[in-house]
DRENTORDREN-280744 format. One line per 10 residues: number of its first residue (from 1); their letters; for each residue x, y, z of C-alpha. Coordinates in steps of 0.05 Angstrom, whole numbers, padded with zeros to 5 digits, m for minus. Layout:
BEGIN
NUM	A	X/Y/Z | ...
//
This chain:
BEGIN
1	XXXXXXXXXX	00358/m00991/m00048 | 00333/m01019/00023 | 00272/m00980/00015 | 00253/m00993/m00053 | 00272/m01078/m00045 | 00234/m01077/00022 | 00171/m01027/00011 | 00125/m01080/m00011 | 00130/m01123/00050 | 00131/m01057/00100
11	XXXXXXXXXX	00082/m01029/00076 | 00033/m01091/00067 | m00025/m01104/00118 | 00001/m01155/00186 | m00051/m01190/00211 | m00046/m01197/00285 | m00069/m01243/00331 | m00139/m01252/00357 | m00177/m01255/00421 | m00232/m01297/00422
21	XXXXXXXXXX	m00294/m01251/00409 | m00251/m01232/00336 | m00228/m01302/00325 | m00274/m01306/00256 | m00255/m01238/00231 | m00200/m01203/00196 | m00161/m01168/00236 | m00093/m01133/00216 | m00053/m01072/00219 | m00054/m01018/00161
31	XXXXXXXXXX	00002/m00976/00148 | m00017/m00906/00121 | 00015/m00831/00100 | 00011/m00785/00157 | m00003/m00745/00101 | 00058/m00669/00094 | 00122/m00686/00134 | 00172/m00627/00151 | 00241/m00640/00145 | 00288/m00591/00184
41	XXXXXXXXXX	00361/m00623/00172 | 00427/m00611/00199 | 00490/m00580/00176 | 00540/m00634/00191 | 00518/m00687/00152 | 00475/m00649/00110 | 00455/m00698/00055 | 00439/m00764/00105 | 00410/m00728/00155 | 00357/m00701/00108
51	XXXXXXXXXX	00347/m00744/00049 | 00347/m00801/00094 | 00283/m00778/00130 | 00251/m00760/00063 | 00262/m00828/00035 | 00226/m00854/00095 | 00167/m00803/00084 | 00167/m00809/00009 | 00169/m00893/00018 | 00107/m00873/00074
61	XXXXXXXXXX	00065/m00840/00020 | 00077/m00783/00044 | 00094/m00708/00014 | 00142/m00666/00047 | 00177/m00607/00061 | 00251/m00606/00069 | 00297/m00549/00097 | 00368/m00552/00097 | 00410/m00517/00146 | 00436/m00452/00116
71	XXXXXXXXXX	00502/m00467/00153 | 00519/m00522/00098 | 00502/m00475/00047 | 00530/m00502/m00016 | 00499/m00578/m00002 | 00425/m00534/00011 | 00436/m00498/m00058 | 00450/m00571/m00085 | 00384/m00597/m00052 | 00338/m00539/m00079
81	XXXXXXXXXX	00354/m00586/m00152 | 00320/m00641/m00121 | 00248/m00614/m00160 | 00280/m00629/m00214 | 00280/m00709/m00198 | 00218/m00712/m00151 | 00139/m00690/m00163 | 00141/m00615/m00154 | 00068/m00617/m00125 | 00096/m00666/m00067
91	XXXXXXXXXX	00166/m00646/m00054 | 00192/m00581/m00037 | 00252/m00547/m00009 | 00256/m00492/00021 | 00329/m00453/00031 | 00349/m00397/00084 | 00356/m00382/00155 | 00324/m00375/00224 | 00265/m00340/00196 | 00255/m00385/00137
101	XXXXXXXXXX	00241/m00441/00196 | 00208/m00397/00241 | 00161/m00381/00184 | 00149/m00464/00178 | 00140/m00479/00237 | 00083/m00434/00240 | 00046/m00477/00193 | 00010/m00542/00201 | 00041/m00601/00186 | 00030/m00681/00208
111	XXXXXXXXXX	00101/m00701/00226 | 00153/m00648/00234 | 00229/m00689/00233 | 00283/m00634/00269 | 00351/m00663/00262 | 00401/m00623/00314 | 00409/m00584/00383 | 00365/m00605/00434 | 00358/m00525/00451 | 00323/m00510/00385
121	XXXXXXXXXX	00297/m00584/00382 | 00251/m00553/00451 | 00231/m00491/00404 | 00209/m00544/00346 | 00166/m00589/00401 | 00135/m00522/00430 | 00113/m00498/00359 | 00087/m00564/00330 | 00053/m00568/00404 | m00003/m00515/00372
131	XXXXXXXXXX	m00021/m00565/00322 | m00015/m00629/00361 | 00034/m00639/00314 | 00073/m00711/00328 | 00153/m00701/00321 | 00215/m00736/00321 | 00279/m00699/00348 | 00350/m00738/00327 | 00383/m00694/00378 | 00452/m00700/00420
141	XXXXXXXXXX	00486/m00693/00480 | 00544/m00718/00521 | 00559/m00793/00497 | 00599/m00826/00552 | 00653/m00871/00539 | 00681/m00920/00597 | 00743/m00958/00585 | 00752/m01015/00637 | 00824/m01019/00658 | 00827/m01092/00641
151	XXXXXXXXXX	00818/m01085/00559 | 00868/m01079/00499 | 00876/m01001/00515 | 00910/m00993/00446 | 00859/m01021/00403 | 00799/m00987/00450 | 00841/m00927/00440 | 00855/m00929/00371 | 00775/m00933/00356 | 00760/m00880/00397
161	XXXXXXXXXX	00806/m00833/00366 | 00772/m00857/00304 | 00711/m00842/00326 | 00722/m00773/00359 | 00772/m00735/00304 | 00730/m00765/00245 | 00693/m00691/00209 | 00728/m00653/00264 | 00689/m00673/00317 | 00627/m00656/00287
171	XXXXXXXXXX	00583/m00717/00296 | 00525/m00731/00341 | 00541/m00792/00364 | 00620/m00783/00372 | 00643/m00802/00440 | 00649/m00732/00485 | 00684/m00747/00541 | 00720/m00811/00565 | 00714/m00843/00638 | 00773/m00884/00659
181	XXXXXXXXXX	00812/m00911/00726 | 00875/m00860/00742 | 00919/m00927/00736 | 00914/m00921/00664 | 00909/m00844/00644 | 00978/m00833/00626 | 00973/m00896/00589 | 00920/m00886/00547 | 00934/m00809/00535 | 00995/m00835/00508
191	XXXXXXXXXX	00957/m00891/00457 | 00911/m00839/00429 | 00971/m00788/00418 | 01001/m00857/00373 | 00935/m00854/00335 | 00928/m00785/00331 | 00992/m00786/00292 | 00978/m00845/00260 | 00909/m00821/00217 | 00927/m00748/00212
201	XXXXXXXXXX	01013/m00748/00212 | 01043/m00700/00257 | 01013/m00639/00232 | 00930/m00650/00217 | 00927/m00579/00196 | 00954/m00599/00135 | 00924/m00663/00130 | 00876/m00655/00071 | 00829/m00712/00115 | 00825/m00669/00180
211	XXXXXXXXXX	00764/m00610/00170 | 00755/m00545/00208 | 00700/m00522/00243 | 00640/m00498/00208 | 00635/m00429/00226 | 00668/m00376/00275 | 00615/m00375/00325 | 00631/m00450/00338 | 00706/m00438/00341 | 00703/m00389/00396
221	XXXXXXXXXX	00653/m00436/00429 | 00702/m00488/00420 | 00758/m00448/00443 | 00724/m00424/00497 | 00707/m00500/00527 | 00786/m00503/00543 | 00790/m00452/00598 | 00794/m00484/00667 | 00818/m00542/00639 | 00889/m00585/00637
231	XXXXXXXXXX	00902/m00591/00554 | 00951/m00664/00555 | 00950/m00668/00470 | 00942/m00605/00425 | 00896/m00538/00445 | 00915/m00499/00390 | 00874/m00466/00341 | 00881/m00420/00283 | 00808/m00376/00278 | 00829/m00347/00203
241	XXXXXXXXXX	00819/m00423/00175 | 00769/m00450/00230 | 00825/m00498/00254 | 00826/m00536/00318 | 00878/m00590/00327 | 00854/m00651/00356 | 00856/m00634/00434 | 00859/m00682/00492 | 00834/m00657/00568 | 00865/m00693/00621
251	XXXXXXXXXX	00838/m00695/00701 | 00780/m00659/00678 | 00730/m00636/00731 | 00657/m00653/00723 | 00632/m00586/00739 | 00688/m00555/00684 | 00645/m00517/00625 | 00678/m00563/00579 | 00623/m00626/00612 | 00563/m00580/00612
261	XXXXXXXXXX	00550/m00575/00539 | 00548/m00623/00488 | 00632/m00607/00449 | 00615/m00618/00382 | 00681/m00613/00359 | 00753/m00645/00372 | 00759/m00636/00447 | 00760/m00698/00484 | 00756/m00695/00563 | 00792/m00748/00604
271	XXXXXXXXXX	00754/m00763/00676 | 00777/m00813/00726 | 00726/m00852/00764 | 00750/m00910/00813 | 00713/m00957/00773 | 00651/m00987/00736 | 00609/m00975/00802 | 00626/m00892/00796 | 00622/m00896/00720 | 00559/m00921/00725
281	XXXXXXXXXX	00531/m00873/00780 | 00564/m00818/00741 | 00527/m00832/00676 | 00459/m00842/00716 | 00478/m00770/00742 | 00466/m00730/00681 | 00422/m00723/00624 | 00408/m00789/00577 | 00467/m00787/00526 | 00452/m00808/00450
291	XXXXXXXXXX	00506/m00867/00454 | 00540/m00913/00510 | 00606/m00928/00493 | 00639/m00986/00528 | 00709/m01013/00528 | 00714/m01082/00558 | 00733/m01148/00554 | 00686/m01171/00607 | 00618/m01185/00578 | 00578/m01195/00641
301	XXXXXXXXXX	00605/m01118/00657 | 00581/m01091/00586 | 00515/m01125/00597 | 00507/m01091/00665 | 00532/m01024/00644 | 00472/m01031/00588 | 00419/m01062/00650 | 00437/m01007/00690 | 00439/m00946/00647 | 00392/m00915/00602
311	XXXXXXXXXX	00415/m00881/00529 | 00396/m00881/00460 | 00440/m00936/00439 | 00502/m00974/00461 | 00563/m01003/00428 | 00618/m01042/00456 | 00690/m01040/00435 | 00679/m00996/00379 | 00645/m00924/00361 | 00599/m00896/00308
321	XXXXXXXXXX	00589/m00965/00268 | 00520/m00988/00304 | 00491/m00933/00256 | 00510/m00962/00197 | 00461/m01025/00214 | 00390/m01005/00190 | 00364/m01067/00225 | 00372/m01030/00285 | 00336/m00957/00300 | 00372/m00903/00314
331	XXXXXXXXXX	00351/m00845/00359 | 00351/m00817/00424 | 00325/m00814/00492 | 00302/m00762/00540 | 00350/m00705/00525 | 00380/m00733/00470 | 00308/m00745/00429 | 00251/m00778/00419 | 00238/m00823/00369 | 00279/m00865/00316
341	XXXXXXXXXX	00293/m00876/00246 | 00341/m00918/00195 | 00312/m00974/00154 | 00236/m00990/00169 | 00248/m00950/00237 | 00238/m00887/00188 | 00182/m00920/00154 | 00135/m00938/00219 | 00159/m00861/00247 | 00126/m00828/00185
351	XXXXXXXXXX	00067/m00880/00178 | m00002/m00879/00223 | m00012/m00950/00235 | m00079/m00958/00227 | m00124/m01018/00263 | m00175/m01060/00214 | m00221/m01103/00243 | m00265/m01135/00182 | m00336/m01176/00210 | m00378/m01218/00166
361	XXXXXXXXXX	m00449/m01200/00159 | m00457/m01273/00145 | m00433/m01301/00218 | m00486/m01276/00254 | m00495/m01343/00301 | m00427/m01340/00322 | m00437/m01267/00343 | m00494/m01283/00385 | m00441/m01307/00430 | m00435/m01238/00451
371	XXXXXXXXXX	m00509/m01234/00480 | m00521/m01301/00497 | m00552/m01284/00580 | m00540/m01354/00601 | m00477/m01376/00627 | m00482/m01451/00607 | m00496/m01432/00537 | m00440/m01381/00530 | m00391/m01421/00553 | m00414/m01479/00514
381	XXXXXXXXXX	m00419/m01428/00446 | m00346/m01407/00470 | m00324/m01486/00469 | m00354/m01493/00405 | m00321/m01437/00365 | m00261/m01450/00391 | m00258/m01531/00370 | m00279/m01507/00307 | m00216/m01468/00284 | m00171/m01510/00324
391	XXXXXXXXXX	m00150/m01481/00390 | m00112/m01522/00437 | m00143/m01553/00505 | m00107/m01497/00543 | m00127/m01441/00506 | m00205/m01466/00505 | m00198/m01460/00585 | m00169/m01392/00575 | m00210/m01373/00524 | m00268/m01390/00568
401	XXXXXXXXX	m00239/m01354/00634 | m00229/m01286/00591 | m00295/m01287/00560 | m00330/m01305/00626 | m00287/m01250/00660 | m00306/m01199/00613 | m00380/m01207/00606 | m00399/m01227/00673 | m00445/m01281/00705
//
């Protein structure tokens, strides 16, 4: 409904301002289709991650392409009816595997939107790179999440086991590992085994609200992450239903294999730091995660944490809910993507914005500004114009500087 309320106004021409040698003319900013956009979407939330995109693209002008994952297999058979809703000569979907995409990406498209792993998201830049194809990559990575000894440790926990345990695990922007002073370890391992209990009772594997993991290959790659590693809540796992229970690491090392790969599941790593100073270094250390999370009661910490660090997003006190604002754009940086979408964010991403500059035939005088040899007369030309359409005092001597400046004496 946001797109179809707001399309008029995003996708009208905004005039900008004016320098002094356009101050007559039209000048504004055109929005236009980038013209085929290919959507490559993701198996964990298989219907926003894709349709989402392709209501920015189809709001853009644009036709597109969309591929579902074949790991979400039933929602991709659900979104090969979606020709039966849109124009069949603009919209397409294409079902099946690694081949299917290998087989796109060897065409030519104008925007190519990969939803996922940053691994294949470097395969994806590398093929549209043939075409000088632009892309956008909603990627991941390791979101950090600091709690400062001095908050409400239930509620900060409480949210976080919220936000990590919500569709297993499976969510880009879930937090993946927690850093936190040893003085309150035990403390909050303790809090997040109360909420654990709380939103999935005391056995999630029969909790019809607690999901599996999507396929074997990620189980064992889960199950795998736990070696080396102290397990303070849960560990267990039953491969014949894809069943991890939600799993707490405690005094985890930074070099474990459980911190050198984005989880993507219900693992959550513990790490003590001595405090915001080694949090912060600690962050800076590694690649730039998708999300900041920071638990704190002390503002003028959060708002250095966010000076001094560099990631997709942040959000204070809370997880997940700063995507749920489509005011605000949503995407990565560095590692994590390039980028962003939501709201108009998807809009601008799948629109060329297109400079207009319109000139009168009719204002020839005023253009002779431009080749006017004597200085006197320019300036006095500049003074002129600018009285006439109402500039202020100070911007008549700026005017005058600039124009001076840039055609010489």
């Amino acid at each position: 409904m946001l797109a179809i309320d707001e399309l008029p106004k995003w996708a009208a021409p905004k005039p900008v301002e004016k320098n002094l040698l356009t101050i007559m003319d039209e000048v504004y900013v055109q929005p236009e289709p980038l013209g085929v956009v290919l959507i490559i979407g993701a198996w964990n939330y298989p219907l926003a991650v894709t349709l989402q995109p392709l209501i920015g693209a189809i709001a853009a002008g644009n036709a597109a392409v969309i591929k579902p994952s074949e790991l979400s297999s039933h929602t991709a058979k659900v979104m090969e009816d979606l020709s039966l809703y849109l124009d069949k000569e603009m919209y397409h979907v294409v079902t099946g595997g690694v081949t299917e995409s290998q087989e796109l990406l060897k065409q030519r498209f104008d925007h190519i939107f990969y939803t996922g792993n940053s691994m294949v998201g470097k395969l994806v830049m590398q093929a549209a790179s043939c075409h000088l194809t632009p892309v956008t990559l909603e990627l991941g990575g390791k979101s950090p999440c600091y709690i400062d000894k001095d908050c409400d440790i239930t509620i900060a926990c409480r949210r976080i086991t919220w936000g990590k345990y919500l569709n297993c695990g499976q969510t880009c922007i879930a937090p993946d590992y927690i850093l936190c002073e040893p003085s309150i370890q035990d403390r909050l391992l303790e809090e997040i085994r109360k909420s654990i209990k709380e939103f999935y009772t005391d056995d999630p594997k029969s909790f019809t609200d607690y999901g599996r993991i999507v396929n074997q290959r990620h189980f064992q790659r889960l199950m795998a992450l736990l070696k080396g590693s102290t397990v303070a809540i849960g560990g267990n796992g039953d491969e014949s239903e894809r069943y991890i229970e939600p799993t707490v690491l405690r005094d985890v090392n930074p070099e474990a294999k459980v911190m050198q790969e984005e989880i993507f599941g219900p693992i959550l790593p513990v790490l003590t730091v001595s405090g915001a100073d080694e949090a912060i270094s600690f962050i800076n250390s590694r690649e730039k995660p998708l999300v900041l999370y920071i638990f704190s009661s002390n503002k003028k910490l959060i708002k250095r944490m966010i000076e001094e660090t560099s990631s997709g997003g942040v959000l204070a006190n809370d997880c997940l809910v700063h995507s749920t604002v489509s005011a605000l754009p949503f995407g990565g940086v560095g590692n994590s993507g390039m980028g962003s979408y939501h709201g108009k964010y998807t809009f601008d991403q799948l629109s060329h914005l297109r400079s207009c500059l319109i000139r009168k035939l009719a204002t020839e005088k005023a253009n002779m500004i431009d080749t006017q040899s004597n200085t006197f007369s320019r300036c006095w030309a500049v003074t002129v114009v600018c009285i006439s359409h109402s500039v202020t005092q100070r911007c008549v001597l700026n005017a005058l500087l600039t124009y001076d400046g840039f055609r010489g004496t």
